[in-house]
LOSE-879969 format. One record per residue (C-alpha): x, z, y. Coordinates in pm, whole numbers, padded with zeros to 5 digits, always signed. Each point is the difference from the previous one (the first is absolute). Layout:
N
XZY
...
//
This chain:
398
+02161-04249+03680
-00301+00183-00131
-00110+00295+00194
+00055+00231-00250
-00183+00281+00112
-00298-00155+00022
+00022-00137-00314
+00000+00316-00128
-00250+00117+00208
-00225-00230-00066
+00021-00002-00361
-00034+00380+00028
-00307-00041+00150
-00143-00238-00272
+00096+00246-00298
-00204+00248+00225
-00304-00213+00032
+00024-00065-00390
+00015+00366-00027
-00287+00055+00215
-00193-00238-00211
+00083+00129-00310
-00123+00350+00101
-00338-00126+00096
-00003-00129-00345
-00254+00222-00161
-00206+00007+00329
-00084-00273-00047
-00108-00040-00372
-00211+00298+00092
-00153-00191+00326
-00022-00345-00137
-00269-00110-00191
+00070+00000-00372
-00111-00300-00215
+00251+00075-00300
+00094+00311-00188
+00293+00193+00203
+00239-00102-00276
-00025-00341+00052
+00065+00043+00360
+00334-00174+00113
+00141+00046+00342
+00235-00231+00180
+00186+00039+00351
+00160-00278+00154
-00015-00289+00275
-00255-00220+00096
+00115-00354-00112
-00265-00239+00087
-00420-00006-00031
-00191-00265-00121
-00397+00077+00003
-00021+00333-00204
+00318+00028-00165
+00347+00104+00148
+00342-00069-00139
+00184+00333+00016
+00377+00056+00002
+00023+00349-00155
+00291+00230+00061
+00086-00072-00342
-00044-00321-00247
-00090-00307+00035
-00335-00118+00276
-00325+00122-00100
-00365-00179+00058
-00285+00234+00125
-00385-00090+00001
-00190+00182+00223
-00330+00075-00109
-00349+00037+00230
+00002+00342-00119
+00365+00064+00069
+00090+00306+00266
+00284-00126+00270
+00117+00255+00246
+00252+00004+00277
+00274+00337+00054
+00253+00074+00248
+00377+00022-00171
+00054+00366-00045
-00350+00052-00133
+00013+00218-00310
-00389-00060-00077
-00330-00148+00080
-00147+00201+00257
+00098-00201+00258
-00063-00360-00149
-00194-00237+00186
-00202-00272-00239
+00098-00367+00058
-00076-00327-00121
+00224-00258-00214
+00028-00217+00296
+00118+00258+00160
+00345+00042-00223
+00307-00255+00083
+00289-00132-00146
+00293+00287+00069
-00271+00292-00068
+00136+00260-00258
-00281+00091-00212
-00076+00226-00351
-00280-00135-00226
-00189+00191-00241
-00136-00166-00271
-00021-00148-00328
+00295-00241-00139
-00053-00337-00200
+00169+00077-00354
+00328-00203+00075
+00005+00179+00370
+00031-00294+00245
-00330+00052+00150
-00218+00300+00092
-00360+00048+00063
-00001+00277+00284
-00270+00250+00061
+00211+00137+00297
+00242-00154+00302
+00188+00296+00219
+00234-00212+00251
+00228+00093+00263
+00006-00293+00249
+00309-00161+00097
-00050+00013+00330
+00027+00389-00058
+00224+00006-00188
+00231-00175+00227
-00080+00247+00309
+00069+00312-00227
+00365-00131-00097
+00073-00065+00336
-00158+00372+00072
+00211+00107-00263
+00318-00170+00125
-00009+00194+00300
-00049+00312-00165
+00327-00015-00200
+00166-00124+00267
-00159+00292+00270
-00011+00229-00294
+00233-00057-00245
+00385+00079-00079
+00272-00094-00257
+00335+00106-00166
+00199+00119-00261
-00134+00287-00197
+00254+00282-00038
-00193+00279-00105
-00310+00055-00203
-00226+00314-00008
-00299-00031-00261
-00086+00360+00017
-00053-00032+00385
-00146-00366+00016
+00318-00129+00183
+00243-00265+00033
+00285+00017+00250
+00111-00349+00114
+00309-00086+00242
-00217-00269+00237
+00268-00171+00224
+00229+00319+00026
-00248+00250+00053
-00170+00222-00283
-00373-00019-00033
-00179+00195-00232
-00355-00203-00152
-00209+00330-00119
-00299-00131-00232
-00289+00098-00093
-00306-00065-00288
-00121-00278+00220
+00359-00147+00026
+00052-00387-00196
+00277-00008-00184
+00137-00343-00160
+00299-00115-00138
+00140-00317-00012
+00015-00218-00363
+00385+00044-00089
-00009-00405-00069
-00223-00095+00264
-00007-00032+00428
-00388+00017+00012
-00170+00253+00125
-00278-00123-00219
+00174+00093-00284
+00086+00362+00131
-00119+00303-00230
-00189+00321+00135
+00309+00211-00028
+00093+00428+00062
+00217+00129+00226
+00242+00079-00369
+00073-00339+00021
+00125-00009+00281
+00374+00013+00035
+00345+00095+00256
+00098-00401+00085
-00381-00132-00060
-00075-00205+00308
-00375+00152+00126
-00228-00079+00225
-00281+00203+00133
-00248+00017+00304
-00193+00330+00096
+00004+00213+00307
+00320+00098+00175
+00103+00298+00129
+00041+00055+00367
+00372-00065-00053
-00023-00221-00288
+00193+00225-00270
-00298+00023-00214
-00300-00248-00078
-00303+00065-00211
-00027-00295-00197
-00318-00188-00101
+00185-00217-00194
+00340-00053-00176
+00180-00312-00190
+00314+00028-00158
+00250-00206-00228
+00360-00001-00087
+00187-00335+00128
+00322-00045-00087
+00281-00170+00245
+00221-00204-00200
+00289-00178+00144
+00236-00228-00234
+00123-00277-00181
-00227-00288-00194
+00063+00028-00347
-00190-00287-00144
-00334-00164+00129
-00313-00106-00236
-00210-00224+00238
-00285-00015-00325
-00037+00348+00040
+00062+00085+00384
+00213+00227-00056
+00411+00092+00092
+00206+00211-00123
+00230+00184+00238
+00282+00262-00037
-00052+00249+00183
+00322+00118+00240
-00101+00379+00027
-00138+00053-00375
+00211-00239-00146
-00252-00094-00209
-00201-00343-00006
-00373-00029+00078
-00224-00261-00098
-00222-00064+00316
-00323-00230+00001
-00097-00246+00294
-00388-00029+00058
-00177-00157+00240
-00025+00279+00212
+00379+00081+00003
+00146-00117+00336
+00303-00147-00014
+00290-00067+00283
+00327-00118+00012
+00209+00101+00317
+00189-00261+00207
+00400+00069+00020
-00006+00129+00341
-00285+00228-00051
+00153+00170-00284
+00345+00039+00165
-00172+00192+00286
-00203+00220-00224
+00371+00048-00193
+00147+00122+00306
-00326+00236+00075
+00022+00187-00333
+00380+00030+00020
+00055+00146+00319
-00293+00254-00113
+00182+00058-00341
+00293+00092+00247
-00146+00192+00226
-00166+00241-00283
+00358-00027-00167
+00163+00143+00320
-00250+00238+00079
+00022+00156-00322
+00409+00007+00062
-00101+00223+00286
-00225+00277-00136
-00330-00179+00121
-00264-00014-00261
-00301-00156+00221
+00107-00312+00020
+00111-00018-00361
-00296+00160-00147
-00251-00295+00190
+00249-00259-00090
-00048+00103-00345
-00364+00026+00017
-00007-00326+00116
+00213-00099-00289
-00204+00087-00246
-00285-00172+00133
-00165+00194+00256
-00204-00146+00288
+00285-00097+00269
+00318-00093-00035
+00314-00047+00218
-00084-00178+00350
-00145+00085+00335
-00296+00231+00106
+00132+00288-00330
-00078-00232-00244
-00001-00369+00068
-00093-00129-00414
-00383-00148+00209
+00258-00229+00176
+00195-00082-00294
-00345-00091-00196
-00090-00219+00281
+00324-00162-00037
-00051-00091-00391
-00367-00128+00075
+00099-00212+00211
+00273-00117-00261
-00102-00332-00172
-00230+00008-00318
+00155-00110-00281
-00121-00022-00403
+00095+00074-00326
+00163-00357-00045
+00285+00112+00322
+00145+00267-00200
+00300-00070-00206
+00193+00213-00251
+00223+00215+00224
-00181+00007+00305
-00033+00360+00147
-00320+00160+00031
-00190+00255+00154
-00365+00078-00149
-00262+00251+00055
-00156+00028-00283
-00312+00188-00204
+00166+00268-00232
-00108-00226-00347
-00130+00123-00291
+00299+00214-00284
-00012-00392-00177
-00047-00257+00250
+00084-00106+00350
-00039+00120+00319
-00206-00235+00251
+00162-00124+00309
-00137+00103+00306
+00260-00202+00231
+00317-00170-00092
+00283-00039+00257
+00239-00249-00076
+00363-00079+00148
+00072+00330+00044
+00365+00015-00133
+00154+00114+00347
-00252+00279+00026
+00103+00125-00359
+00404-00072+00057
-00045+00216+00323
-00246+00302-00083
-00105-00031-00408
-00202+00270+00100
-00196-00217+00231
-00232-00174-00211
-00203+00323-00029
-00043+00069+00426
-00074-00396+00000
-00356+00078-00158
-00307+00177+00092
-00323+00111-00198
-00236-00312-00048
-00215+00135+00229
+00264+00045+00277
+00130-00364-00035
-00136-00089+00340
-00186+00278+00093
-00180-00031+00366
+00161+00174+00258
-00272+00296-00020
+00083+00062-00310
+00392-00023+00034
-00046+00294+00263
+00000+00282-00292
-00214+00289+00019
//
């Protein structure tokens, strides 16, 4: 099992240093020495790939590797990640610069633009870079909380979120990141700057900031949000040259198409396992069934929350869905070529664009006792990607 959360973390902190990178942009071409007219100045960020004398082989963020000659004349600095400009750059030398380093070049590209002649090197080491995420990890995880939206404000720069049964309010700011997730993609990498209008009751968001004393409000540096449907059904058909399956939904009644990719993780649940969890979610369905008989609205109201996908679910210490999570990750993996028409499903999934597929996120297979039981439970089954096996500090809520 991947650890999900710092997955996400960690590619979080990669689209930052890109970011960062990108904003020192025209710093640089100001700084560097200039050997070409500015309009024939390219500028490329990616990964070191290897060094051979004066030229490096870059990976760039985007298309295919790149080869850079370094020139006498040539200006290579070093910056911290988080650095918006030069100020602080301390000069280095090529040897200096190792496989792993992310680094933007300035320069001037060969016609066909496989190679480029740079006048300027601005690289974050790896070493660095690796220190910050793990910085960075800790911060979301001392800092940071997650839930289900339920009410937006724009006017007054707030989002309400139900965290684990308790109601936090994230109040932002100028300063405050916003991103949204891709609706056909799990990277953060591919997250948008977003607005708080975009934001919607049901979103799954995630935020870290400053609490208050009692935790009912947090000032957020930084919010992420996306729309992830829970889908729990039927296999409709299977097209193994296109990764993708086609599942009718139970609640909806309407079939999905949903695409496997390497980064979807998919389980399949032993008999025994999914008998237990069976008996879990239908002795909660009774309980909120009988306390609703009896004029209670409490325990109904949370079982529904749950229900719809809320952090928790039925289960011990008021809320219990960590437990069941650990339960499916420790469930064997299984692939694309396992499924068969028929087989029932549960899948957390990206929401997918209005013409194509949602992306699967995780896949739980041999589920059919769950569904028979609760067909409600597919939904409390799954968390937000980043919740998926989120360390106990973060589990705790605000």
């Amino acid at each position: 099992m991947k650890a999900v959360t710092n997955r996400f973390l960690a590619i979080a902190f990669c689209a930052a240093a890109a970011t960062s990178l990108v904003g020192i942009g025209h710093a640089v071409s100001i700084s560097a020495p200039v050997q070409e007219a500015p309009a024939a100045v390219s500028r490329r960020i990616g990964v070191v790939k290897a060094i051979n004398g004066t030229g490096i082989t870059l990976t760039p963020d985007s298309g295919p590797d790149l080869n850079i000659t370094v020139q006498p004349a040539t200006r290579i600095v070093r910056i911290a990640p988080g650095e918006k400009n030069l100020k602080n750059a301390t000069p280095i030398q090529l040897q200096d610069i190792q496989v792993g380093d992310r680094v933007l070049v300035g320069g001037k590209s060969s016609d066909d633009n496989v190679s480029l002649l740079a006048s300027s090197v601005v690289v974050m080491k790896r070493s660095d870079l690796e220190a910050k995420h793990q910085e960075d990890l800790q911060d979301w995880q001392k800092r940071g909380v997650d839930g289900l939206a339920t009410a937006v404000d724009a006017a007054a720069g707030t989002v309400t979120i139900s965290a684990r049964g308790k109601v936090v309010v994230l109040r932002t700011s100028g300063n405050t990141v916003i991103r949204r997730y891709a609706p056909d993609s799990v990277k953060f990498d591919d997250a948008k700057p977003s607005t708080l209008q975009e934001i919607h009751p049901g979103d799954q968001v995630r935020a870290r900031g400053d609490r208050s004393a009692d935790g009912a409000e947090l000032t957020a540096n930084e919010i992420v949000s996306g729309t992830f449907p829970n889908i729990a059904g039927t296999i409709n058909s299977i097209d193994t040259s296109s990764s993708t399956l086609n599942v009718h939904d139970l609640l909806t009644k309407k079939n999905m198409v949903i695409k496997i990719t390497p980064d979807s993780e998919l389980h399949k649940l032993p008999p025994e396992m999914a008998q237990m969890m069976a008996k879990r979610f239908k002795g909660a369905a009774s309980a909120a069934m009988a306390s609703a008989s009896n004029g209670s609205t409490s325990v109904t109201s949370d079982h529904n929350a749950r229900s719809s996908g809320a952090p928790g679910g039925p289960g011990p210490r008021g809320g219990g869905a960590p437990d069941l999570q650990q339960l499916i990750n420790r469930a064997p993996p299984t692939s694309l070529a396992d499924l068969h028409k028929g087989d029932a499903v549960v899948v957390l999934s990206t929401e997918g664009t209005a013409d194509g597929a949602g992306t699967a996120i995780e896949l739980v297979s041999g589920v059919e006792p769950i569904l028979q039981a609760a067909p409600n439970a597919g939904q409390a089954m799954m968390l937000a990607p980043w919740s998926l096996g989120a360390p106990a500090a973060d589990a705790a809520g605000p």
